[in-house]
Each structure stands twice: as C-alpha cells, then as structure tokens.
C-alpha positions, 0 to 999 in steps of 0.5 A: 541928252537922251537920244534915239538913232540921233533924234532927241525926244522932243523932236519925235514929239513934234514929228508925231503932232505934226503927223496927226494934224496932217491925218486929221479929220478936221481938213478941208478941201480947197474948191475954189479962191477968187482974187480980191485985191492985187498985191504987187508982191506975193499972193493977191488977196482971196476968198477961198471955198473949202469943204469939209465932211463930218468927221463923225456924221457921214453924209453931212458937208460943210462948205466955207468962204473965208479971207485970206490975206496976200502980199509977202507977209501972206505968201510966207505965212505970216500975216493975220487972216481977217475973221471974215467967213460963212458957212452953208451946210447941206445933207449929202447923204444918209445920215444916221446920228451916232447915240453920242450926238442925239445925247447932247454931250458933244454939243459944241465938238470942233469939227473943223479948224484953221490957223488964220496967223502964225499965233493965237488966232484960229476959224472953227466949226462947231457942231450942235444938235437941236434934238427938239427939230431933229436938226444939226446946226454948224456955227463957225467962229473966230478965236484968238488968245487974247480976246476973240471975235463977234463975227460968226455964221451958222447953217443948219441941216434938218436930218431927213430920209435920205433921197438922191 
C-alpha cells in the first residue's frame, strides 16, 4: 500500500475532487423553497429557487426553480428529484463577451449543474450564444445515465449596454 502520513493515494484523490466540486463555480445560491407536500417523516416536498452567475459572463444571472423530493429517503439524500425545473435569466450587469463565446466554440458549455439522486441523474445549465441577435440563450435540462428526460426550459438575455 503506498501510503502518505497514513493516507492512501485514492483517498487524497477523493479529498481533491471534493474540494474542487465545493470551490466550483457551478454553484448556486438557495433563495427561497416552498413546501408542496407534507411528509410526515422528514423534510416536506419543495420547490426551491436558486441563482447562480456566469461563471465566465460577469453581469449574467440565472435564477432556477426546481423540485426536490422530502420524506426520510430525501433527508437522507437518497431519493430521485423529478426533472421538473424553469429557468429566467436576466442581465445584471455590463456584460462584455469573452472572444471565446462570440466564436461559438463554447456553445453548449455546462454552466451549472445539480445532482437530482444518489447516481446517474443530474439538472444542467447550458449556455449558447446566437451571435446573429447578439443574445445569450440558457436551456436547462435533466440528464440521467441511462436514458434522459424531454423536459427542458429556456431563457434568453439579449446583450445590451449596460444601464442601471
């Protein structure tokens, strides 16, 4: 076993991938939640709302509702999100388009993402830019591994000066 002050090698592995999914920029900031069925063990039913930045487009935020099962099996972080979610979208700021996005090679670049069960199952936000209307467009989707879901929203920001 090759050892480091008592730590195997995978183990630090794991440290450091958890580290980084703790430092990502694909987290979101929990607004709000409203109860949507009462369990009478565990956590009730929700919707919650979060927001999330752009990671590369300062001055674009997205703020997205999306299910989240109770009961013991959600309180313990094991129960299946439905795909349910929307998306809106909103300038917030300047926004100044790296080279990198107006080029159309980061179309489709995950800009956020959340674990909706234990395996396999995840929401994302993807980002695409329609250079013809000079507008970002954000579609949020279900995923999981074995075959993924039809449910999807979009919201657009049309990139415009910047007036407060």
């Amino acid at each position: 076993m090759n050892c480091f002050h008592g730590i195997n090698k995978t183990s630090v592995a794991l440290i450091a991938a958890a580290s980084m999914l703790i430092a990502s920029p694909l987290y979101a900031e929990v607004i709000g939640s409203v109860s949507t069925k009462i369990k009478l063990m565990g956590a009730n039913d929700k919707i919650v709302v979060e927001a999330f930045d752009d990671p590369i487009i300062p001055g674009a935020t997205c703020h997205l509702s999306r299910a989240k099962t109770g009961g013991m099996s959600g309180s313990l972080g094991l129960a299946e999100d439905t795909s349910d979610a929307s998306i809106a979208c909103r300038q917030t700021g300047p926004i100044s388009l790296p080279s990198k996005v107006k080029s159309g090679k980061f179309d489709g670049q995950e800009v956020f993402k959340k674990s909706t069960s234990i395996l396999f199952k995840s929401l994302q936000v993807v980002r695409f830019y329609d250079a013809k209307r000079n507008t970002l467009i954000y579609l949020s989707y279900s995923d999981k591994l074995v075959d993924g879901s039809p449910k999807n929203s979009i919201s657009t920001i049309p990139v415009m000066p910047w007036r407060p």
